[in-house]
Biopython code that builds the backbone (N, CA, C, O; Angstrom):
import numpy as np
from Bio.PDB.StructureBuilder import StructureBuilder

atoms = [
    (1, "UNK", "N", (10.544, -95.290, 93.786)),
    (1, "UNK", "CA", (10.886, -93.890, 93.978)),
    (1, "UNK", "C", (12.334, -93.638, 93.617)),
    (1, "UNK", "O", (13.213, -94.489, 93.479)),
    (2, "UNK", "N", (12.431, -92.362, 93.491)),
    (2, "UNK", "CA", (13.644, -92.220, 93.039)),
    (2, "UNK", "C", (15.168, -92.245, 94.046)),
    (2, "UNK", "O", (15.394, -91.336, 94.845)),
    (3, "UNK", "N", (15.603, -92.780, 93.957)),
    (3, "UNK", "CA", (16.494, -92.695, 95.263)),
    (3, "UNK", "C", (17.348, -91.251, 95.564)),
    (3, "UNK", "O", (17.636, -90.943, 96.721)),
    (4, "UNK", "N", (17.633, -90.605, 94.681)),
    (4, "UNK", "CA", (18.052, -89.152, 95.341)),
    (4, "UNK", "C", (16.786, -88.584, 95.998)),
    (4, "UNK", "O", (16.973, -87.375, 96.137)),
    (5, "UNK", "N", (15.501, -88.959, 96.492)),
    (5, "UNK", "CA", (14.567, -88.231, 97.393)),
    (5, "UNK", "C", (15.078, -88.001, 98.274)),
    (5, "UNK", "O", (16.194, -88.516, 98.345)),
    (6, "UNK", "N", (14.665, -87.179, 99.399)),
    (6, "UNK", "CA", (15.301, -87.185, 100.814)),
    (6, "UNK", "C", (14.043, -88.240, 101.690)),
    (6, "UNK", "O", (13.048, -88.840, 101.283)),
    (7, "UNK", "N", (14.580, -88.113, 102.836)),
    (7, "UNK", "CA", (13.461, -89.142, 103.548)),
    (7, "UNK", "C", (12.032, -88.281, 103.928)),
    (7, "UNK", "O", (10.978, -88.859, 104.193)),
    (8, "UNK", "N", (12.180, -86.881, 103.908)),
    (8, "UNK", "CA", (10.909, -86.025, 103.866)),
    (8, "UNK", "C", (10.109, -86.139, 102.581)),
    (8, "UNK", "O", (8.924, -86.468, 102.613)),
    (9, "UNK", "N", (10.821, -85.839, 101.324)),
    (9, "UNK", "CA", (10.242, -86.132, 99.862)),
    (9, "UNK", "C", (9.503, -87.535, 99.698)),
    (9, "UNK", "O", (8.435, -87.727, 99.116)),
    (10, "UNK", "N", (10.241, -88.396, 100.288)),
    (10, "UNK", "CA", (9.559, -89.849, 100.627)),
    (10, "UNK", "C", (8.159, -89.747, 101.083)),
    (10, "UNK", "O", (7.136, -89.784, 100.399)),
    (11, "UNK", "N", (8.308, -89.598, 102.500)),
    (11, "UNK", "CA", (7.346, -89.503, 103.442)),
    (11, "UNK", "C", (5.942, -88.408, 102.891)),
    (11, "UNK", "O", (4.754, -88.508, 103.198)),
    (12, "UNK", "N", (6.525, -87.525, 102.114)),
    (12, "UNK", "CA", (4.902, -87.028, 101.465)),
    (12, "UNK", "C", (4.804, -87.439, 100.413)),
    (12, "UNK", "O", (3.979, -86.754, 99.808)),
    (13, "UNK", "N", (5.128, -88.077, 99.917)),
    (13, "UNK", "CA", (4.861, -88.883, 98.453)),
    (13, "UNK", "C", (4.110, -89.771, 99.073)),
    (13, "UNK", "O", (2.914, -89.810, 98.785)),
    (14, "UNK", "N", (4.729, -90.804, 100.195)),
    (14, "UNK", "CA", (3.767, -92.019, 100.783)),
    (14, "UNK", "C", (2.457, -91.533, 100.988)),
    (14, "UNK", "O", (1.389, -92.039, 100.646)),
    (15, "UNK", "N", (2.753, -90.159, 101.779)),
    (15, "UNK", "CA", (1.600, -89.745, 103.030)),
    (15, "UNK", "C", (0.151, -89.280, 101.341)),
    (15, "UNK", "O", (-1.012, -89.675, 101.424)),
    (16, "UNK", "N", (0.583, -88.579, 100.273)),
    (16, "UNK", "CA", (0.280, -88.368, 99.236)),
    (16, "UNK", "C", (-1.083, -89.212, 98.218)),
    (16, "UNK", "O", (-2.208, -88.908, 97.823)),
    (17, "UNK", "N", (0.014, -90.623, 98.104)),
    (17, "UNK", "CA", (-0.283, -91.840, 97.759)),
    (17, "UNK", "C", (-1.612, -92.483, 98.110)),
    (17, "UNK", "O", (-2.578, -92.662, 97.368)),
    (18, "UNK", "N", (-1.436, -92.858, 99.655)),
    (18, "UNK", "CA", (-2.162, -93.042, 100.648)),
    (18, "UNK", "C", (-3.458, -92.027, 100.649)),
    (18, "UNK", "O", (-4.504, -92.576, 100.993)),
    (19, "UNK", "N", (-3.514, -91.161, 100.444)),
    (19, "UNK", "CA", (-4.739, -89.572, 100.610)),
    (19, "UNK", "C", (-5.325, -90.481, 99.144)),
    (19, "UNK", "O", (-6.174, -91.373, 99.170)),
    (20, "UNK", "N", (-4.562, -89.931, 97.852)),
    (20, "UNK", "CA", (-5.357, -89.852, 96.594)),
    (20, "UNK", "C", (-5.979, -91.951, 96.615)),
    (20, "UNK", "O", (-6.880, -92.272, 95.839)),
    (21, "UNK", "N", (-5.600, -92.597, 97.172)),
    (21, "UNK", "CA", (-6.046, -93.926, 97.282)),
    (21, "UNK", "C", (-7.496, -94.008, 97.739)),
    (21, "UNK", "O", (-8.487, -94.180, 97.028)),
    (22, "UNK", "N", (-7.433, -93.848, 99.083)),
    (22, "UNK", "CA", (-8.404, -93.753, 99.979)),
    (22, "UNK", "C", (-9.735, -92.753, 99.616)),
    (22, "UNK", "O", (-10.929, -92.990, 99.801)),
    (23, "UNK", "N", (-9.110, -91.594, 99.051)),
    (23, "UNK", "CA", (-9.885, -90.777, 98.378)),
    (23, "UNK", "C", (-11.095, -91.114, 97.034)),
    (23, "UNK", "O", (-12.288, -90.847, 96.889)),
    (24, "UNK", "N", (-10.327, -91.648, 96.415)),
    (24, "UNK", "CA", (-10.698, -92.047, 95.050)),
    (24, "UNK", "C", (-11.758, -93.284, 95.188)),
    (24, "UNK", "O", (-12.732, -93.378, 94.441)),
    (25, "UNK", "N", (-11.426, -94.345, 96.358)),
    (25, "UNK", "CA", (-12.385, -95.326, 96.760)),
    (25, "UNK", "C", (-14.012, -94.402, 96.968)),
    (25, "UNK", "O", (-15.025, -94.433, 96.269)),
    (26, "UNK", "N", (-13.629, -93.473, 98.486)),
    (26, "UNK", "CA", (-14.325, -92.999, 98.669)),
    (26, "UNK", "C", (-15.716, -91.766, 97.996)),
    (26, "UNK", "O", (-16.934, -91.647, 98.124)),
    (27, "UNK", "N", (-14.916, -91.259, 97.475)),
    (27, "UNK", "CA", (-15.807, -90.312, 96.303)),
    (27, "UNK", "C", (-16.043, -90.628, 95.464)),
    (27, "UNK", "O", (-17.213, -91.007, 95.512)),
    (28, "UNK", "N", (-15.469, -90.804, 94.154)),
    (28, "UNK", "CA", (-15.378, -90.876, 93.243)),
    (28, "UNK", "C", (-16.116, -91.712, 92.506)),
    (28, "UNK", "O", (-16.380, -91.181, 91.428)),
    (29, "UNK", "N", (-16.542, -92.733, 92.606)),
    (29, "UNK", "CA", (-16.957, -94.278, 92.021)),
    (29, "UNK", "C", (-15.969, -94.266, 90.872)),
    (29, "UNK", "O", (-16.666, -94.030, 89.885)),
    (30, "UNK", "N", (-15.064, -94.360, 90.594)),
    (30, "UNK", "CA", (-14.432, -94.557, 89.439)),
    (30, "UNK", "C", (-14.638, -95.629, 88.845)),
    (30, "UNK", "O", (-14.698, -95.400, 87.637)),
    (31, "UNK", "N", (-14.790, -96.786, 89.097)),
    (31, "UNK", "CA", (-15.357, -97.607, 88.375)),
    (31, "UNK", "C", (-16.961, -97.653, 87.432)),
    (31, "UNK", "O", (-17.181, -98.305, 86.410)),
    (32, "UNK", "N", (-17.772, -96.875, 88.065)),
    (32, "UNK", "CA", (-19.034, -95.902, 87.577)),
    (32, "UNK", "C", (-18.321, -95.219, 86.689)),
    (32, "UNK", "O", (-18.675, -95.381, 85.521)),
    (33, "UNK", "N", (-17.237, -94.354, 86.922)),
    (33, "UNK", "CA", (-17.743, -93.622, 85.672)),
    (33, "UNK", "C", (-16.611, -93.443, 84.470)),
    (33, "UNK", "O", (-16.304, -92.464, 83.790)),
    (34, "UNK", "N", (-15.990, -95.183, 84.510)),
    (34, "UNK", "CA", (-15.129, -95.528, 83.585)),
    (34, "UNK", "C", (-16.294, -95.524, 82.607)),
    (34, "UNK", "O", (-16.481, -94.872, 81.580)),
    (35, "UNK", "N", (-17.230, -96.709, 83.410)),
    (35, "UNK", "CA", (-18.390, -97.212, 82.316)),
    (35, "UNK", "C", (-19.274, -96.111, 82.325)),
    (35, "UNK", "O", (-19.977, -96.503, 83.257)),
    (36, "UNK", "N", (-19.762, -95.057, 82.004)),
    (36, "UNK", "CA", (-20.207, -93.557, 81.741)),
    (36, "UNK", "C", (-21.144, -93.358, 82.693)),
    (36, "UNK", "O", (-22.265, -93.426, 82.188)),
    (37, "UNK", "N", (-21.163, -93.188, 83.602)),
    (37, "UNK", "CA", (-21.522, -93.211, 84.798)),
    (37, "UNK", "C", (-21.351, -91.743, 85.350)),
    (37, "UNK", "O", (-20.663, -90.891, 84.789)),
    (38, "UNK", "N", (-22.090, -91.541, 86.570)),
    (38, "UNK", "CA", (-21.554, -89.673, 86.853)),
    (38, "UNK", "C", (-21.811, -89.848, 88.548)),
    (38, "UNK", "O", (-22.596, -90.651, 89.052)),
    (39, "UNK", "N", (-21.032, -88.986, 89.201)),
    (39, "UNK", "CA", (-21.367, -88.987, 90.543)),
    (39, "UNK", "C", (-21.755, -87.607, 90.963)),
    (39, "UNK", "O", (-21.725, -87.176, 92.116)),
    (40, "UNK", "N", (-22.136, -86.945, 89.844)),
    (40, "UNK", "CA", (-22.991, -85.669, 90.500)),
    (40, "UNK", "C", (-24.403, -85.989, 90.775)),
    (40, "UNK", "O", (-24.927, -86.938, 90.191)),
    (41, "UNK", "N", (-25.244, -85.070, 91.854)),
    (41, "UNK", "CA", (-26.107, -85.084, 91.969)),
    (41, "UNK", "C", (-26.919, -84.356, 91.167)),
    (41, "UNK", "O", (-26.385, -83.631, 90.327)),
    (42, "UNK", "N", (-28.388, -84.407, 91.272)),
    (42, "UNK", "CA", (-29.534, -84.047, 90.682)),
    (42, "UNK", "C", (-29.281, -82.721, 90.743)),
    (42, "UNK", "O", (-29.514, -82.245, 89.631)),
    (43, "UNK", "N", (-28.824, -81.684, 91.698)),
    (43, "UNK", "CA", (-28.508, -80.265, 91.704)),
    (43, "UNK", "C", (-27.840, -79.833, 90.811)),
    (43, "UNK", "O", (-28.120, -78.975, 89.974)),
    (44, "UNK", "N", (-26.366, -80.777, 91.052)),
    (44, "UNK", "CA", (-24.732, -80.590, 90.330)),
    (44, "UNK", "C", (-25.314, -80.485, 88.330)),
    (44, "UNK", "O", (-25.062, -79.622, 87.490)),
    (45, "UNK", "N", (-26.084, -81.704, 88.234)),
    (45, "UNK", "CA", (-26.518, -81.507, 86.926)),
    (45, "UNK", "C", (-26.876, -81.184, 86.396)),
    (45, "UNK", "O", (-26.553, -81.380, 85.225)),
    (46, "UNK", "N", (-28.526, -79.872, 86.951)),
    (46, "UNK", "CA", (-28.860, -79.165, 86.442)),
    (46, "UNK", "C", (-28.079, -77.852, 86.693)),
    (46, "UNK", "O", (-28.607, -77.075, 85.898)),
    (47, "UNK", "N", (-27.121, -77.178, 87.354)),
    (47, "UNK", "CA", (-26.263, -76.239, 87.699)),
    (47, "UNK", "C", (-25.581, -76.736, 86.499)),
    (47, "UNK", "O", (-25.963, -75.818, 85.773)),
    (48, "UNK", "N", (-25.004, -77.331, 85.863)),
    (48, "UNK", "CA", (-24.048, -77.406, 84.986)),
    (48, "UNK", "C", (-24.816, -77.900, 83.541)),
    (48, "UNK", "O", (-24.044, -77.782, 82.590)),
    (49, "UNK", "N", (-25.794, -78.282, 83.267)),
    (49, "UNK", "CA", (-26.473, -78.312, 81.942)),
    (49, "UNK", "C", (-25.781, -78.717, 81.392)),
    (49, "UNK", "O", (-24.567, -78.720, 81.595)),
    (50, "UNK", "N", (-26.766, -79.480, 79.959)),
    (50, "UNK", "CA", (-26.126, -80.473, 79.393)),
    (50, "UNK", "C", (-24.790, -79.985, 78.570)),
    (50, "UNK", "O", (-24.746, -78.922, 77.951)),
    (51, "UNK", "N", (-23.716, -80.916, 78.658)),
    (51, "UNK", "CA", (-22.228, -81.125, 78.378)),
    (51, "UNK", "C", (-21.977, -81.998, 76.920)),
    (51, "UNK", "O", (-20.981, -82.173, 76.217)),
    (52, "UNK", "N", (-23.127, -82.364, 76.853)),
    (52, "UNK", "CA", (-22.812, -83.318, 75.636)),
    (52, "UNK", "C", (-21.768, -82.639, 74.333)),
    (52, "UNK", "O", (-21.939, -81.464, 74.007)),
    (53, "UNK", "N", (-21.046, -83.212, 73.871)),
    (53, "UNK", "CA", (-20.011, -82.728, 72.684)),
    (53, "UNK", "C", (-19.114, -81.525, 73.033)),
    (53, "UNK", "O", (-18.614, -80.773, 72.196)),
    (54, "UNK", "N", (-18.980, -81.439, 74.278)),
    (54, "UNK", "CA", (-18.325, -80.306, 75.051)),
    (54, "UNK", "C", (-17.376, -81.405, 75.344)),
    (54, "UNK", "O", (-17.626, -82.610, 75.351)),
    (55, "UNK", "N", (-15.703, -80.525, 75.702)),
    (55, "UNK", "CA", (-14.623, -81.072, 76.229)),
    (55, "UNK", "C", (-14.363, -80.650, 77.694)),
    (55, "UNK", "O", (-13.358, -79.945, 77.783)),
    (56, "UNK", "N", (-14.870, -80.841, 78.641)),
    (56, "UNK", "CA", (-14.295, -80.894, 80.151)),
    (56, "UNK", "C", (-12.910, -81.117, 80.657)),
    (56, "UNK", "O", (-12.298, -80.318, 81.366)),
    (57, "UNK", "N", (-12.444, -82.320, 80.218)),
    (57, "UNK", "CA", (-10.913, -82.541, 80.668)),
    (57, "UNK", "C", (-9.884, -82.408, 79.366)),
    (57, "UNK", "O", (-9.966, -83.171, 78.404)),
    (58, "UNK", "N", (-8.990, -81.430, 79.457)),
    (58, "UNK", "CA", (-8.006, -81.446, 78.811)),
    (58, "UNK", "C", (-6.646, -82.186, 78.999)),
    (58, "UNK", "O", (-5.746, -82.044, 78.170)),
]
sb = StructureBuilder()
sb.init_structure("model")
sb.init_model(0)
sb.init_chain("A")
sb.init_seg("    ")
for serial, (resi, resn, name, xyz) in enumerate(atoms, 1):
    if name == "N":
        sb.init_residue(resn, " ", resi, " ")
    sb.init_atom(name, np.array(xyz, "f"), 0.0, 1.0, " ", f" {name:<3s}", serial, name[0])
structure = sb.get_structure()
């Protein structure tokens, strides 16, 4: 971290860190869906129809 933070800027960066960690285990499967994998459900997928050759993340 950068050392001009204050000790509050710290403390939510940690507190931050810690959230998107724990988070990402929990939801996400990221490891699923490095390898093309999806963690929507059967609903989520037909609500959103097929994506193929479409750009989602910019």
């Amino acid at each position: 971290m950068n050392d001009n933070f204050s000790l509050e800027e710290k403390s939510n960066q940690e507190l931050w860190d810690n959230r998107i960690s724990n988070h990402m285990k929990s939801w996400y499967d990221i490891n699923n869906f490095k390898k093309g994998g999806s963690s929507l459900d059967e609903i989520q997928i037909n609500e959103v129809g097929n994506v193929n050759g479409k750009h989602l993340l910019s």
